[in-house]
C-alpha positions in Angstrom: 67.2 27.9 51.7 70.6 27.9 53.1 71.6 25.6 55.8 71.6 26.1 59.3 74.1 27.2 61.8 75.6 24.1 63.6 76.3 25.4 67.4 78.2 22.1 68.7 78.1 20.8 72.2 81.2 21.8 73.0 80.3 25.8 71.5 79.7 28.4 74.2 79.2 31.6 71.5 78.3 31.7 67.8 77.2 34.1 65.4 74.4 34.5 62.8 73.0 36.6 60.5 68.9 37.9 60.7 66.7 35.4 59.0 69.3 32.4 59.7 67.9 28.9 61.5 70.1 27.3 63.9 70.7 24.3 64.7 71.8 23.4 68.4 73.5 20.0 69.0 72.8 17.9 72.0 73.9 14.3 73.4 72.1 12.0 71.3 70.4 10.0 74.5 69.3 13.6 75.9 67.5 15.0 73.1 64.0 14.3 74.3 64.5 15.8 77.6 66.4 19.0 76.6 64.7 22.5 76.9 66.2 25.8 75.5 64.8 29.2 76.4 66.7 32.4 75.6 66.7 36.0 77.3 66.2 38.1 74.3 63.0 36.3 72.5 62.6 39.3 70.6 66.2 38.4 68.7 66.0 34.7 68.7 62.6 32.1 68.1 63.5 29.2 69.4 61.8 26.0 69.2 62.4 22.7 71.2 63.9 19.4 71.0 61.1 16.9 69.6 60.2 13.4 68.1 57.7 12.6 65.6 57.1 9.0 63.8 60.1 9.1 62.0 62.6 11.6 63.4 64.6 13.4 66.1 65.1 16.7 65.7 68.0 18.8 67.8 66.4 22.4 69.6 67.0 25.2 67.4 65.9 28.4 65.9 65.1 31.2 64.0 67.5 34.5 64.0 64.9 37.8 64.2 66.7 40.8 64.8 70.3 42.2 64.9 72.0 42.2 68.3 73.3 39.8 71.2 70.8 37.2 72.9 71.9 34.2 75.4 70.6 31.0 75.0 70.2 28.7 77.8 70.2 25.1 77.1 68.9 23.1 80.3 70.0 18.9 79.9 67.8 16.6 81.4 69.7 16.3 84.8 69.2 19.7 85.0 72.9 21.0 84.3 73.0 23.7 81.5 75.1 25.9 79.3 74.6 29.1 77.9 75.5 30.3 74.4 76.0 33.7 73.6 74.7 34.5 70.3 75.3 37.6 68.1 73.2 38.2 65.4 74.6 40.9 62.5 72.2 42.3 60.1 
């Protein structure tokens, strides 16, 4: 399995290739309460923020399909930032 894609906090576009994961970076103190969601779910599976006993795992995903999808990532005080993705065969 190859790693992820790292999008950084600071990233507002990245680019992947079909069958990649991503891995979408967040302010340590605001993991819990972040939410992504994504206008093109048919390109991009994504899959939120989350604890378990022993962990705390960043939002991320799972590349689909070739094209260009946005994701929105939506911070606990509600501010967000989009990422444009685009996703090569």
């Amino acid at each position: 399995m190859l790693p992820p894609i790292i999008i950084n906090i600071d990233e507002t576009s990245a680019t992947a290739k079909v069958g990649d994961n991503l891995d979408i970076l967040v302010a340590d103190n605001d993991i819990a309460g972040t939410t992504v969601s994504t206008d093109k779910p048919d390109l991009v599976e994504l899959t939120q923020a989350h604890e378990d006993a022993s962990a705390t795992f960043n939002p991320g995903g799972r590349v689909l399909a070739p094209g260009t999808a946005v994701i929105t990532v939506t911070n606990p005080d509600g501010s967000t930032r989009d990422i444009t993705l685009t996703i090569t065969p």
